[in-house]
C-alpha positions in Angstrom: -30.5 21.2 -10.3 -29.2 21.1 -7.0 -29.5 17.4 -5.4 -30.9 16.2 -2.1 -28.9 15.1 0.7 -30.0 11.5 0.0 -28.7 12.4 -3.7 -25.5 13.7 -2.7 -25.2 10.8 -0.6 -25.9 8.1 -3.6 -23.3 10.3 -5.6 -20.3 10.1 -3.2 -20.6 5.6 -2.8 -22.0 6.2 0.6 -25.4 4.4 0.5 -25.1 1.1 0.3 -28.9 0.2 2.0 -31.4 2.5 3.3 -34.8 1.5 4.7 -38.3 3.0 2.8 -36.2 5.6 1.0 -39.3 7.7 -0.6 -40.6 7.9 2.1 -37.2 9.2 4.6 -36.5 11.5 1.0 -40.2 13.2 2.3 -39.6 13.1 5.5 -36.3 14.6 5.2 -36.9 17.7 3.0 -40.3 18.6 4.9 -37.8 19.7 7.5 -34.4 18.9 10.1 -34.7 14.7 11.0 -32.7 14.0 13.8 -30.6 10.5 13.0 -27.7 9.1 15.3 -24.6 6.5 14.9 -23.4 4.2 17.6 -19.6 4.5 18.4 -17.7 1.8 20.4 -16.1 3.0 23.6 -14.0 0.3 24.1 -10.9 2.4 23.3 -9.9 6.2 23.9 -9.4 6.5 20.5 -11.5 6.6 16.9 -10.0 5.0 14.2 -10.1 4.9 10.0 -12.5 2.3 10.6 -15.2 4.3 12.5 -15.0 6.7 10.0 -17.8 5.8 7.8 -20.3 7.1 10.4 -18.4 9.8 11.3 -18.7 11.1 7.8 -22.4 10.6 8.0 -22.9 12.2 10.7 -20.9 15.1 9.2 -22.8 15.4 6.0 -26.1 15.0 6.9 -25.6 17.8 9.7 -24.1 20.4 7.1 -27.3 19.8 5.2 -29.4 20.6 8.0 -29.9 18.0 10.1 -29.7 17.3 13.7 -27.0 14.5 14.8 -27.4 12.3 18.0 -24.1 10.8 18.8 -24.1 7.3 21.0 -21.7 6.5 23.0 -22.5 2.8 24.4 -21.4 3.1 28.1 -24.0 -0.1 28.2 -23.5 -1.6 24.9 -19.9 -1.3 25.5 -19.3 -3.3 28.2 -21.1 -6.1 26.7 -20.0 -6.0 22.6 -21.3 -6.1 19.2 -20.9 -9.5 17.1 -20.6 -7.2 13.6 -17.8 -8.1 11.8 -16.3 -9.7 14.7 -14.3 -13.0 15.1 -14.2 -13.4 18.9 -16.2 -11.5 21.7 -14.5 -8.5 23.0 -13.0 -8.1 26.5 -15.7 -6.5 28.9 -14.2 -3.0 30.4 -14.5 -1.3 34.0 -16.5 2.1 34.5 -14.1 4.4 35.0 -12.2 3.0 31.9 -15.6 3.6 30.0 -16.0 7.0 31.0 -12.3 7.8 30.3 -12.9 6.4 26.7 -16.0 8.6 26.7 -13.7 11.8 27.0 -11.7 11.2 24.6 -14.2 10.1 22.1 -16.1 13.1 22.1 -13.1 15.4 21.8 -12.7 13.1 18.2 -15.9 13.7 17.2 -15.8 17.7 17.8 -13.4 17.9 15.2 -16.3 16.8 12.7 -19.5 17.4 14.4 -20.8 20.8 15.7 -22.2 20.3 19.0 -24.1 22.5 21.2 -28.0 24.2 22.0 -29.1 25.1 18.5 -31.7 22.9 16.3 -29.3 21.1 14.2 -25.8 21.3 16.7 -25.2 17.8 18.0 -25.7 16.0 21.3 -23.9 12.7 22.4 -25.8 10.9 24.8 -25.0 7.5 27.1 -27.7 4.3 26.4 -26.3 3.4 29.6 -28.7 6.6 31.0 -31.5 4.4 30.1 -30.0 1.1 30.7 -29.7 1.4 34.1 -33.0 1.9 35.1 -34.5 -0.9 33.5 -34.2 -4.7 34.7 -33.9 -8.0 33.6 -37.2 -8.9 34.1 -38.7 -6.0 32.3 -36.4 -5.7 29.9 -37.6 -9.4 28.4 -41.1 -8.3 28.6 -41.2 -4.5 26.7 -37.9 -6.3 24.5 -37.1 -9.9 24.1 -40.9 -10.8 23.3 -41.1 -8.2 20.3 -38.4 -9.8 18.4 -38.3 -13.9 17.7 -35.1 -15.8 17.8 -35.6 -17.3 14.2 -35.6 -13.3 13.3 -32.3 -12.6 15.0 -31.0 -15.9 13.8 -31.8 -14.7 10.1 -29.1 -11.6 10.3 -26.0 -12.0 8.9 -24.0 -10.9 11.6 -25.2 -13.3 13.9 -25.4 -16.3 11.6 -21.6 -16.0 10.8 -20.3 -16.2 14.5 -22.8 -18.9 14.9 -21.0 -20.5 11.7 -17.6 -19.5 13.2 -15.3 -22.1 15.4 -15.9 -20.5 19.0 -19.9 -19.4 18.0 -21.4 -16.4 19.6 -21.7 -15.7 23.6 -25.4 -14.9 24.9 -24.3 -12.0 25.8 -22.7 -11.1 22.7 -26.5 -12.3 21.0 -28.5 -10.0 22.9 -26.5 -6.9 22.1 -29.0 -6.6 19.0 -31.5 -6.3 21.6 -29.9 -3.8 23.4 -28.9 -1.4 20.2 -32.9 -1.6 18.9 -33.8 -1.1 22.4 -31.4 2.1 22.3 -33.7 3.5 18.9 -36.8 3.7 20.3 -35.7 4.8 23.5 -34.0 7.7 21.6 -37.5 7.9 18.8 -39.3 8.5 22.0 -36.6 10.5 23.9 -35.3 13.1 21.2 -37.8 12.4 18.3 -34.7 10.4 16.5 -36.1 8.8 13.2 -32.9 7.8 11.4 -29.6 5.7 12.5 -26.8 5.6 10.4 -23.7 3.8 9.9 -21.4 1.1 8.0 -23.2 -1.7 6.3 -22.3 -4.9 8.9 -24.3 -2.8 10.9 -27.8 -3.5 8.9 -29.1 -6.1 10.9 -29.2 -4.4 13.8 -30.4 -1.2 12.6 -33.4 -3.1 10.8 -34.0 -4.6 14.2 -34.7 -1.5 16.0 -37.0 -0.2 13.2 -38.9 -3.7 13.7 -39.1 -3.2 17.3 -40.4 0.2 17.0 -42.8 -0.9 14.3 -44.3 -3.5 16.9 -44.7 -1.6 19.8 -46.4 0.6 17.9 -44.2 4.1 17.8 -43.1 5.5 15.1 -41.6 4.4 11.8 -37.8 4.7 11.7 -35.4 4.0 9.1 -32.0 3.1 8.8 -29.2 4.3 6.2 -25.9 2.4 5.9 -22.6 3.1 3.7 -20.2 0.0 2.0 -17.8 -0.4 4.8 -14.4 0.5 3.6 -12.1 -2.1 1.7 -9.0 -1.8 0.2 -8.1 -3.4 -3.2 -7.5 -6.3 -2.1 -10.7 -6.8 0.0 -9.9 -6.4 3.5 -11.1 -3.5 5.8 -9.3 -0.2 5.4 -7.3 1.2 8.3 -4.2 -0.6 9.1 -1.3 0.1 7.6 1.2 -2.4 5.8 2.6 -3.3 8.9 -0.4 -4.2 10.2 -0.6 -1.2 12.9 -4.2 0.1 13.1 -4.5 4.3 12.0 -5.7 6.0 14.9 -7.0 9.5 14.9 -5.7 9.7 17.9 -2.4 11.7 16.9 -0.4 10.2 20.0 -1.2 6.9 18.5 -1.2 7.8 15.2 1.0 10.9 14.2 -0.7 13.7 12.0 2.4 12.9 9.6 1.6 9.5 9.6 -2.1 9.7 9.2 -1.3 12.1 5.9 1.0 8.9 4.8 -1.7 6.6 4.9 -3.7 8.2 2.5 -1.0 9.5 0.6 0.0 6.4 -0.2 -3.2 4.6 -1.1 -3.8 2.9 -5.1 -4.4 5.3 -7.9 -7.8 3.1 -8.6 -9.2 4.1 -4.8 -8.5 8.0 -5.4 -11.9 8.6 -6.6 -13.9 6.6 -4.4 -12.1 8.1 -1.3 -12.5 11.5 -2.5 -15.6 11.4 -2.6 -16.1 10.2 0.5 -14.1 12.0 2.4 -13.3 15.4 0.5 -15.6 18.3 0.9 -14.6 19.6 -2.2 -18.0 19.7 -5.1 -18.3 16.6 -6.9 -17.7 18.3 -9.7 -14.5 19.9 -8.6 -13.4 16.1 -7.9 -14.0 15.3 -11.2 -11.8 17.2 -12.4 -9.2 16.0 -9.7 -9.4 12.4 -11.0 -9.0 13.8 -14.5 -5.9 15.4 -14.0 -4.8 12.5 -11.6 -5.4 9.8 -14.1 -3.3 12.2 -17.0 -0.2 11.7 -14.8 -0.7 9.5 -11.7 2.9 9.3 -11.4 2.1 12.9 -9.3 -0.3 11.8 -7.0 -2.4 14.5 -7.7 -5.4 13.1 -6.0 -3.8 11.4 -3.5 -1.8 14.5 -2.3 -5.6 15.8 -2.0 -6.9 13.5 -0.3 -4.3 13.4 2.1 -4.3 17.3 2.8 -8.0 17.4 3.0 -8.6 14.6 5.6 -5.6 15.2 7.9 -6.9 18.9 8.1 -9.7 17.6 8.8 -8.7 15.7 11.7 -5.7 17.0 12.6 -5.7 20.9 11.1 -4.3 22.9 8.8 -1.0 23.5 10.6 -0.8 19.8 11.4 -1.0 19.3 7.7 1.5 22.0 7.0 3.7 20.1 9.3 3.3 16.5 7.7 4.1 17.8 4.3 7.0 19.6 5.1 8.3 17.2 6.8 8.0 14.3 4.0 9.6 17.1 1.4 12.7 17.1 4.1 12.8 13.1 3.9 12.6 13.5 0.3 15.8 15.6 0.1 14.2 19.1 0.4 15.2 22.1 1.5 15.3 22.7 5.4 15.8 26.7 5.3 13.2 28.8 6.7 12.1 25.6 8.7 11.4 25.8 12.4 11.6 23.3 15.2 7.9 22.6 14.8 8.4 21.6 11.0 10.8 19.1 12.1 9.3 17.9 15.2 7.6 15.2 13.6 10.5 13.7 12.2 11.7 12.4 15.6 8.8 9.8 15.8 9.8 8.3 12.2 13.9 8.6 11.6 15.7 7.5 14.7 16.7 10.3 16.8 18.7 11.9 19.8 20.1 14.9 21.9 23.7 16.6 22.4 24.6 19.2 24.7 24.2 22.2 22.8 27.1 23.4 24.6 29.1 20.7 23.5 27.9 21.1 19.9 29.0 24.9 20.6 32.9 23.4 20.6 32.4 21.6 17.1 32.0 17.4 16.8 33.7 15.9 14.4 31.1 14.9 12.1 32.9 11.3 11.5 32.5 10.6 15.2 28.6 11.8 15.0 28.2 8.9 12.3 29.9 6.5 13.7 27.9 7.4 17.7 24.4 7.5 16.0 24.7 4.5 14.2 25.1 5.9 10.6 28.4 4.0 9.9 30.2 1.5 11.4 33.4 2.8 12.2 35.6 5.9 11.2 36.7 4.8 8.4 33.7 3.6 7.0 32.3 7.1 7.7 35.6 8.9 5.6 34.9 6.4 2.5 31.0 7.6 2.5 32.0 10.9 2.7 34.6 10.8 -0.1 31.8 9.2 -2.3 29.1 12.2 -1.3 27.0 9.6 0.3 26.6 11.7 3.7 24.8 15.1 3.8 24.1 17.8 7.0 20.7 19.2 6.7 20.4 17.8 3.1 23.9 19.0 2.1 25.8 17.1 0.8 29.1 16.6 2.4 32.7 17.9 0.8 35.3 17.2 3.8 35.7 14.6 6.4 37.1 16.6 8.3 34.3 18.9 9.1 33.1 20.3 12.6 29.3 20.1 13.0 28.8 22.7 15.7 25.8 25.3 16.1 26.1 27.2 13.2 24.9 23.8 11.7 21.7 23.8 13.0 19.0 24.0 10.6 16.5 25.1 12.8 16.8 26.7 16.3 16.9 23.0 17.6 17.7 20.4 14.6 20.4 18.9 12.8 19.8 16.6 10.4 21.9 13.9 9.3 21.7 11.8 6.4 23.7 8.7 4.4 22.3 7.4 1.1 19.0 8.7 0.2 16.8 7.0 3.1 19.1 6.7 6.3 17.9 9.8 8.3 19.2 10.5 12.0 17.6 13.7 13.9 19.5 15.1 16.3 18.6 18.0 18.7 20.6 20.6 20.9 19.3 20.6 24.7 
């Protein structure tokens, strides 16, 4: 029997709460429900950690349903207390709308927007901020919802808890978000918000506003936010850098590393989650991941999927060719563009192809980019086959890199030991 959306959603680990649930299952098979998630403009990028309602949004649009994206050009320049330890620096306009740009370019790569009945539409609360003043904004808001309510949500009561406590302006923002569902209930007909589970209490509030100035019943839907194994919010890698989607932050090559390389025990949670593959095809995944995890099966899957899916197929092309190279592989057949992203992870730099014409010594090219430490140095590593060209290992010291080297119309590739990589390109 084929399951609902609400089903599939259970099925994959992305409900963790949802508000009256009968009665949003009705509402949502009598026909399209239009929902929306809140994104943070505060940056021009998206990152692993606003993915939860990015995949939201994605899902419940394939099954039919009509997404509203938010992008808080008011919410934004005051900042939401969720999860957070210290208030947020306030940003300029112009930043904002920058930030919006780029943010919906992301979100295109996962959402189909346009004119139709289910395509998407991203809209800015600051549209209806603006209009509205303090004054009023206390008397159709603030009185609806008391303090001891607000007090009561979790994400308030821990920056309250916390050393430097919570700013008023960082208190009202639960206001401001339950202000922004009704506006778009009575705006766009939008009955469901979305998103990861610290936001809760301020989804809840905006159904409670609704409910007490009398529209109509909302509800709210949120997944577990996403941990790694040892508790702490996916999305940075071991260095601590945050993964962007961004892929001038974040590479495409990169991006298929970080999920590539995460635990054998969170391949079938993140699979589901962010695979579009049939649950039952991911079954059998895990199976034959878990029979020899050794081959990353599942990772290798989840890693092609979700960098396609943000980056492309081609990108993806690119980011596993180029870890096979860094893995010893072969580098005929390869073009420029297969090694391109190998000059933003192994150092790298440019000769003269016209010098390279002539022929370098290939002892001087080790010892000038830093691969050994002086000319003799580099003979000894050659005599022990410790130095390769383009993955080939090395017979004579005395050899002449030139031109007919390059491995790609661009690219020469030098290596020492199995990790030391240096890229060097012909200008």
């Amino acid at each position: 029997m084929t399951m609902t959306i609400l089903e599939e959603l259970t099925a994959r680990g992305l409900v963790a709460d949802v508000s009256q649930r009968d009665e949003l299952a009705a509402l949502m098979a009598a026909g399209p429900v239009t929902f929306y998630a809140g994104y943070d403009p505060s940056g021009h990028s998206l990152h692993v950690g606003n993915l939860v309602p990015m995949i939201l949004q994605a899902r419940l649009q394939r099954a039919g349903h009509r997404p509203i994206v938010v992008v808080g050009g008011a919410t934004g320049m005051i900042g939401d207390p969720s999860g957070k330890s210290a208030e947020r620096n306030l940003l300029d306009d112009a930043t904002l709308q920058s930030n919006l740009v780029a943010i919906r370019a992301q979100l295109g790569k996962f959402l189909t927007f346009g004119d139709g009945p289910t395509d998407a539409v991203m809209v800015n609360n600051a549209d209806w901020f603006k209009d509205i003043g303090y004054m009023e904004f206390l008397r159709d808001v603030g009185k609806h919802l008391s303090i001891n309510y607000m007090l009561a949500k979790d994400s308030v009561r821990s920056r309250l808890e916390g050393e430097s406590g919570i700013s008023y302006t960082e208190f009202s923002y639960m206001l401001l978000q339950a202000w922004d569902f009704v506006q778009l209930s009575q705006r766009y007909n939008c009955r469901l918000q979305v998103g990861g589970s610290d936001q809760w209490g301020n989804i809840t509030a905006g159904c409670e506003l609704s409910r007490r100035k009398g529209g109509a019943q909302l509800f709210g839907l949120v997944a577990p936010l996403l941990l790694d194994s040892a508790g702490n919010k996916m999305g940075k890698t071991s260095t601590g850098e945050r993964v962007w989607l961004d892929p001038e932050l974040t590479t495409p090559y990169q991006f298929h590393q970080y999920w590539l390389n995460v635990p054998d025990s969170e391949v079938d949670k993140l699979l589901k989650i962010f695979s579009l593959r049939p649950l039952d095809e991911i079954a059998e995944l895990v199976r034959v991941h878990a029979e020899a995890p050794h081959k990353r099966v599942g990772q290798r899957a989840l890693a092609d999927d979700f960098t396609t899916w943000v980056h492309g197929a081609d990108a993806t092309r690119r980011a596993t060719t180029a870890a096979a190279v860094l893995f010893g592989g072969e580098l005929a057949g390869l073009g420029d563009g297969d090694l391109e992203p190998l000059a933003r992870e192994v150092p790298s730099s440019t000769i003269a192809r016209d010098t390279l014409a002539g022929g370098v010594p290939l002892i001087d090219l080790l010892v000038e980019r830093g691969l050994c430490s002086s000319k003799g140095e580099a003979r000894r590593q050659i005599a022990g086959g410790a130095i390769y060209v383009n993955n080939q290992k090395v017979a004579s010291a005395d050899l002449l890199v030139s031109t007919a080297h390059l491995a790609t119309p661009s690219f020469v590739l030098l290596r020492f030991g199995k990790k030391v990589y240096h890229l060097m390109r012909a200008e």
